[in-house]
C-alpha positions as CSV (number, residue, x, y, z in Angstrom):
1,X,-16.7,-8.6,-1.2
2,X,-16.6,-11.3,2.1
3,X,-13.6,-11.9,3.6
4,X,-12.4,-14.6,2.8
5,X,-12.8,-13.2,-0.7
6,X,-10.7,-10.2,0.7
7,X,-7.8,-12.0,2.2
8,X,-7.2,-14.8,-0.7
9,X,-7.0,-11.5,-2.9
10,X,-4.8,-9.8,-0.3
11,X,-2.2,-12.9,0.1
12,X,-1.9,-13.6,-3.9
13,X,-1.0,-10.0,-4.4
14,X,1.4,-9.8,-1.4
15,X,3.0,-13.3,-2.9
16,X,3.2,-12.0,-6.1
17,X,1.0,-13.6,-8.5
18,X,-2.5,-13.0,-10.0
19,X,-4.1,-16.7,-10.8
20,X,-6.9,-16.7,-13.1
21,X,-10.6,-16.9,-11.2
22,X,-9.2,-16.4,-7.9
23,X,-12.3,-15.0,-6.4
24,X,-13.9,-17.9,-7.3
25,X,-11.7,-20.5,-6.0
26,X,-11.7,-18.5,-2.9
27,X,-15.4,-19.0,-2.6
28,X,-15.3,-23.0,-4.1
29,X,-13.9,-24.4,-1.2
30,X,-14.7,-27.7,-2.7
31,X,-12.4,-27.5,-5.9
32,X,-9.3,-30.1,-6.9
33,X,-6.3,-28.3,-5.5
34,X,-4.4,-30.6,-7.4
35,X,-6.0,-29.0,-11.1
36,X,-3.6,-26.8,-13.1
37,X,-3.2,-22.8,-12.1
38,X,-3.0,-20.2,-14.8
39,X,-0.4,-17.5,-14.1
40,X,-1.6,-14.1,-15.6
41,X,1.1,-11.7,-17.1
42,X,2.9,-10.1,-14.1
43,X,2.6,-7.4,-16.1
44,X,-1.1,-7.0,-15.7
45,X,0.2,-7.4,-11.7
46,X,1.1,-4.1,-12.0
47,X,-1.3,-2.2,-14.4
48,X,-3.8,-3.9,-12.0
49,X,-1.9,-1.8,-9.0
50,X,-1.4,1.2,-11.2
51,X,-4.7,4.0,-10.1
52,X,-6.5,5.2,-13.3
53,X,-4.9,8.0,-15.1
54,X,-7.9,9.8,-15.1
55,X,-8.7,9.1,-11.0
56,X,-10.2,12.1,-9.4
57,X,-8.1,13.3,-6.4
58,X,-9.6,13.3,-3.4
59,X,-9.0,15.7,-0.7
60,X,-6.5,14.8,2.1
61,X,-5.5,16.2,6.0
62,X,-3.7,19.2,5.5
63,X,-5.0,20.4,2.1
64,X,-5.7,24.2,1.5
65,X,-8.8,24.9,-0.4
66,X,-10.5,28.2,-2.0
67,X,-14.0,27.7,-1.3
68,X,-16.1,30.4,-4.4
69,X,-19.7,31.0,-4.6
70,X,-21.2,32.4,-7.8
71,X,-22.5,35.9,-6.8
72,X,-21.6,35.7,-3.4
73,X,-18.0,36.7,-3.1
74,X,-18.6,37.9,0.4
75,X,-18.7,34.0,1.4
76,X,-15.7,33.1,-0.4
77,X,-12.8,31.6,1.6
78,X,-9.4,29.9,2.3
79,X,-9.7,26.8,4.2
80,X,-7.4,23.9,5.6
81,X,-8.2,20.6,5.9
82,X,-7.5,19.7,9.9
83,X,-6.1,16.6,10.9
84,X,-9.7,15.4,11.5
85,X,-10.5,15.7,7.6
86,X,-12.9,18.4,8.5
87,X,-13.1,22.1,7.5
88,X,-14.8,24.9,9.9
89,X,-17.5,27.4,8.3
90,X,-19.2,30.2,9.6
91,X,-22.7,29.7,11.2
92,X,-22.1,25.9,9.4
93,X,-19.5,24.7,11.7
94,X,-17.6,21.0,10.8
95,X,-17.9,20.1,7.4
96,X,-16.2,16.7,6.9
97,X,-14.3,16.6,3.1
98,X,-11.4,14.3,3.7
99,X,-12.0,11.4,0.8
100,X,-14.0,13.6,-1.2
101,X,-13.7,15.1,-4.7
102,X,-13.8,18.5,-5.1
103,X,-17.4,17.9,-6.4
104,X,-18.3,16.3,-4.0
105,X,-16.7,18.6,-1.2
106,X,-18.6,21.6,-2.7
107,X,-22.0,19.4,-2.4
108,X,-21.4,19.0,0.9
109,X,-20.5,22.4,1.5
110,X,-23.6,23.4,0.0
111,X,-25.9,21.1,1.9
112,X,-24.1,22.8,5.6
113,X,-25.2,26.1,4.2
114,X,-28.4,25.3,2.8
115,X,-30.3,25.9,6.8
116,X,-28.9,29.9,6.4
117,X,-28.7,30.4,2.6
118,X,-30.7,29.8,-0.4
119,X,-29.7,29.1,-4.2
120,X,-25.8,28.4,-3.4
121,X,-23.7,26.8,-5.8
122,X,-20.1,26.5,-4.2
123,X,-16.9,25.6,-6.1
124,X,-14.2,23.7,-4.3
125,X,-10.8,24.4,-5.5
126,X,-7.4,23.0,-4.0
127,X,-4.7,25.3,-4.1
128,X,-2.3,23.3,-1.4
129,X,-1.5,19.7,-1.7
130,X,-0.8,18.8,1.4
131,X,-2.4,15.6,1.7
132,X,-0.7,14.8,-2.0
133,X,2.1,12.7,-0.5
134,X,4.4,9.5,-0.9
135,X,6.9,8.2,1.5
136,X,10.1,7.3,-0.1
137,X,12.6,5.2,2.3
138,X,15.8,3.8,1.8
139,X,18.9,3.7,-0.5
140,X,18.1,7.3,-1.5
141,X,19.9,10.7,-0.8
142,X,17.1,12.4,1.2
143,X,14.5,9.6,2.1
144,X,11.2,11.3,3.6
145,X,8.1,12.6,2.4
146,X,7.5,13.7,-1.3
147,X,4.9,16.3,-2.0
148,X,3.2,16.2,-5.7
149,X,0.6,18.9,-6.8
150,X,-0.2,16.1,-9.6
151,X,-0.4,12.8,-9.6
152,X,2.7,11.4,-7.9
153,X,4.8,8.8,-9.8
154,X,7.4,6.2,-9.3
155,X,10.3,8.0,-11.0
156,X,9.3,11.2,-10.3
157,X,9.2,10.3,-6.3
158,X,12.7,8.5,-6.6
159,X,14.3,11.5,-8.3
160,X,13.3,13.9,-5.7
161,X,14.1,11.8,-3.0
162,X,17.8,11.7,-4.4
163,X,19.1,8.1,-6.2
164,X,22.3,7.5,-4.7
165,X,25.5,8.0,-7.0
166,X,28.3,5.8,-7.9
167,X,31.8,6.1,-8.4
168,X,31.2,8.3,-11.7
169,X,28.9,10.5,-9.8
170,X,26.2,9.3,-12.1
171,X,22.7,8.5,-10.5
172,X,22.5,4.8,-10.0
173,X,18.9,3.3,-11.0
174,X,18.1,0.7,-8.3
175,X,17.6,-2.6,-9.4
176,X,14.0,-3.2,-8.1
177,X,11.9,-1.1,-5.1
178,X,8.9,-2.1,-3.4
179,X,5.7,-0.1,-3.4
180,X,3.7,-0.5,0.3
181,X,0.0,0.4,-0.2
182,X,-2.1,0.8,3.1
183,X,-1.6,-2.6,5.3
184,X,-2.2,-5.2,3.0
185,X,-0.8,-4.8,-0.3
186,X,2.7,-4.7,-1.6
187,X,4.6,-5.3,-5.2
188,X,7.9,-5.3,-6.4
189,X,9.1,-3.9,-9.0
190,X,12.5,-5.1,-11.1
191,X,13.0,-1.1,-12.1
192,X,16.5,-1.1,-13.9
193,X,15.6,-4.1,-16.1
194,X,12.2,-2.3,-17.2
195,X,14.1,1.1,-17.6
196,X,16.4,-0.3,-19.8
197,X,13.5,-2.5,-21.8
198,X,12.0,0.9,-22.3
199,X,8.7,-0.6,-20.5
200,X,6.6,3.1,-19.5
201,X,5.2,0.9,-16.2
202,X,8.7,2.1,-15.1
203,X,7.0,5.2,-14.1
204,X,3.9,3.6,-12.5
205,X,1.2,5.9,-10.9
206,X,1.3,6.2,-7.4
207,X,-1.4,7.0,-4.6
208,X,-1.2,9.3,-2.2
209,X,0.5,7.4,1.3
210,X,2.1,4.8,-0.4
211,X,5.6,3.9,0.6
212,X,8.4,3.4,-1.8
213,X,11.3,1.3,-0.2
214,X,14.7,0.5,-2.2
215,X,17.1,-1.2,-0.6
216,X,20.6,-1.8,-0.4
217,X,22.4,-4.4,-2.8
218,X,23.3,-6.6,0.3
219,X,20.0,-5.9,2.5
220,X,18.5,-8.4,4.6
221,X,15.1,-7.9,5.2
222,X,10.9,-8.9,5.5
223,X,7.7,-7.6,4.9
224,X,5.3,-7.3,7.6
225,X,1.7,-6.2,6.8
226,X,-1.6,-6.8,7.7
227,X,-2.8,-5.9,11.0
228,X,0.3,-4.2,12.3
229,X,1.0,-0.3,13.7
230,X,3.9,0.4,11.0
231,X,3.8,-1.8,7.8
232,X,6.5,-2.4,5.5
233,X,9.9,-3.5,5.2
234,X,12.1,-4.7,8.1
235,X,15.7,-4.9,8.1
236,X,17.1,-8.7,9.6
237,X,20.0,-9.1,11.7
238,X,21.8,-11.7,12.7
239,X,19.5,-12.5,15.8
240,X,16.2,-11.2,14.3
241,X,13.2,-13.2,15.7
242,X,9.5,-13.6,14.5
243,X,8.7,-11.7,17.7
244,X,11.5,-9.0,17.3
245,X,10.7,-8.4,14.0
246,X,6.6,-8.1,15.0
247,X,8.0,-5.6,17.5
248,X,9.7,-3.5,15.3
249,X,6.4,-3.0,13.0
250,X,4.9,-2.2,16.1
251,X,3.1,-4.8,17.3
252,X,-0.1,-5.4,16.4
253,X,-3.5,-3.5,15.9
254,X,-6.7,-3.7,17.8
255,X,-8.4,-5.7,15.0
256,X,-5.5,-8.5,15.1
257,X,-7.4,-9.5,18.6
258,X,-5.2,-11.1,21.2
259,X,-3.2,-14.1,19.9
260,X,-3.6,-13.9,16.4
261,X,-2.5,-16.4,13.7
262,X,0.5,-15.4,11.4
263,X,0.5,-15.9,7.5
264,X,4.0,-16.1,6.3
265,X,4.4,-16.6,2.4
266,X,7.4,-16.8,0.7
267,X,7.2,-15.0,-2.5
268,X,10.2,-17.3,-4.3
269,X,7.9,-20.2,-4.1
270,X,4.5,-18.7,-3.5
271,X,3.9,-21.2,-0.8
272,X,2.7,-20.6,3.0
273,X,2.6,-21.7,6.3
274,X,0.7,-20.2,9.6
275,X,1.9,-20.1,12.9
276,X,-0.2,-19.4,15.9
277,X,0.4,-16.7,18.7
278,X,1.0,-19.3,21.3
279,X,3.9,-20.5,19.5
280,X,5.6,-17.4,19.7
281,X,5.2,-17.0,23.0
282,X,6.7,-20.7,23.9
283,X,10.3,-20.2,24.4
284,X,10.9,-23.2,22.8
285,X,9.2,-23.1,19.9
286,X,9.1,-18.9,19.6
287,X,13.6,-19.9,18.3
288,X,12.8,-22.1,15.4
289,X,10.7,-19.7,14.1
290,X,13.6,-17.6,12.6
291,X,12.2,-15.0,9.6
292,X,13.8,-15.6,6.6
293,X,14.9,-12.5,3.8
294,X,12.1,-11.8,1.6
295,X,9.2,-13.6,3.0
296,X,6.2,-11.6,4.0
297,X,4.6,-12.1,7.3
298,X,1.4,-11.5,7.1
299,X,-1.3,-10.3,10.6
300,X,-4.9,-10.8,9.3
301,X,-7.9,-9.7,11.0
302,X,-9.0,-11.6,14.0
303,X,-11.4,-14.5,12.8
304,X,-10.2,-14.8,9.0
305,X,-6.6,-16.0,9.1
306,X,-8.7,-19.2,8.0
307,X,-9.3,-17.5,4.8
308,X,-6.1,-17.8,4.0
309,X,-6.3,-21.7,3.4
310,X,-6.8,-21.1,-0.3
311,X,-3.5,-20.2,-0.9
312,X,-1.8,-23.3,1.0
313,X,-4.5,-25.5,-1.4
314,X,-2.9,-23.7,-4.3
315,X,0.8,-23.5,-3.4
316,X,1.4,-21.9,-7.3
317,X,5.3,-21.9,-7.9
318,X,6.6,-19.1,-8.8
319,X,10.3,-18.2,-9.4
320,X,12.0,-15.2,-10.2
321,X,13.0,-16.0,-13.6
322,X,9.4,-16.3,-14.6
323,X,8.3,-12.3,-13.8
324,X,9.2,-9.9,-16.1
325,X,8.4,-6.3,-14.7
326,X,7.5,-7.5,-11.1
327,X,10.6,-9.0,-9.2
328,X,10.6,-10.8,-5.3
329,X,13.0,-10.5,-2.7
């Protein structure tokens, strides 16, 4: 996939909205901007999100695995994945496994061993999840990091996290959460109205690292992601800034270069506008820059914030009223 493939994919999900042959309007620069976008079922916005229920896990920093060899017990061992995704064996040494299936792992395992053994057939099993993990933050009891020895899911990572009670001491089922994936990918989900519709992607799948935000009825906040140390949500105040709000996602990341260019879409109208690095940093113009609740600032990669362009040509409205099962800030 090119780039500017990649980041017209990455923007349209972060707005919101899947629009029918996206990849190749990204590539036809030349096509009417003015000719009629189809709106897929926002629905399929989240199935599309969803892992496979049969996805392989792959080992993770901080995993313990039982490493068995048919007829060989005296090699068997217990292992933990170091925080360089790499396990230590005898005579071997570093074995990298982090990102790999278990077949895979014991492949590799294999081919270390193969110089001082003959006719080994390893079998990789792990018995710690460490690396199995979801952050939950927000309006929850005990927000923090949720272990799974499964497949992690959305209920299942709010419940243990603690949903917040109301006056009945009842749980309260928040409205809608957000689900952060990596730097570049984000949806919303409108959780109470799909709970009480009986709709099972209630329960999505999750992926190990994701981030599950819900917040507070009255919260004011943005999304930054993209090429920034922390991404995720960031609560406004009343003298929030573009740059202050940058600042507390941590500024940016080496691949953002030195003055990049800022996407910032606004999911309630799926349009966008870029500002430039310069502008920020002119007192003047850096104050009328104010972030706005529920837009998501986007930091793309040095070089390809022009990618972004197909968006702006596109400018697809999109309201609240029209999702069903995804909802925007």
């Amino acid at each position: 996939m090119n780039h500017r493939t990649r980041y017209a994919r990455i923007v349209l999900l972060l707005a919101g909205i899947a629009l029918a042959g996206v990849v190749g309007q990204a590539q036809a620069s030349a096509q009417d901007p003015a000719e009629p976008q189809l709106k897929a079922n926002p629905l399929e916005t989240l199935r599309n999100f969803e892992p496979p229920a049969n996805e392989e896990y792959r080992i993770g920093k901080g995993d313990e695995i039982t490493v068995d060899f048919a007829g060989r017990p005296d090699l068997s061992a217990k292992l933990v994945v170091g925080p360089d995704g790499r396990i230590t064996l005898p005579l071997a040494g570093d074995v990298m496994l982090s990102g790999q299936t278990r077949v895979e792992a014991a492949s590799a395992i294999d081919t270390a061993l193969s110089t001082f053994y003959t006719n080994l057939a390893a079998q990789v099993t792990v018995t710690k999840y460490t690396a199995n993990k979801v952050l939950v933050l927000g309006a929850v009891e005990k927000p923090g990091v949720v272990t799974f020895d499964g497949t992690p899911t959305l209920l299942e990572a709010l419940s243990r996290a603690g949903l917040e009670t109301g006056p009945n001491k009842a749980a309260q089922i928040p409205e809608r959460c957000a689900i952060y994936r990596g730097h570049d990918e984000v949806v919303w989900v409108d959780l109470k109205t799909m709970i009480d519709a009986g709709n099972s992607m209630a329960d999505l799948r999750l992926r190990r690292d994701d981030v599950v935000y819900v917040p507070k009825g009255d919260e004011r906040f943005v999304s930054v992601l993209g090429q920034v140390q922390h991404p995720g949500a960031i609560q406004l105040t009343g003298t929030s800034t573009m740059a202050s709000v940058l600042a507390a996602a941590g500024g940016f990341t080496e691949p953002a270069g030195n003055k990049p260019h800022i996407q910032i879409v606004d999911p309630a109208t799926g349009t966008s506008h870029i500002i430039s690095m310069n502008d920020l940093l002119n007192p003047a113009k850096s104050l009328e820059i104010t972030p706005k609740p529920g837009e998501i600032i986007f930091v793309p990669q040095s070089g390809f914030f022009r990618a972004t362009y197909v968006v702006e040509r596109l400018s697809p409205v999109i309201t609240s009223a029209a999702l069903i099962g995804v909802g925007l800030p």
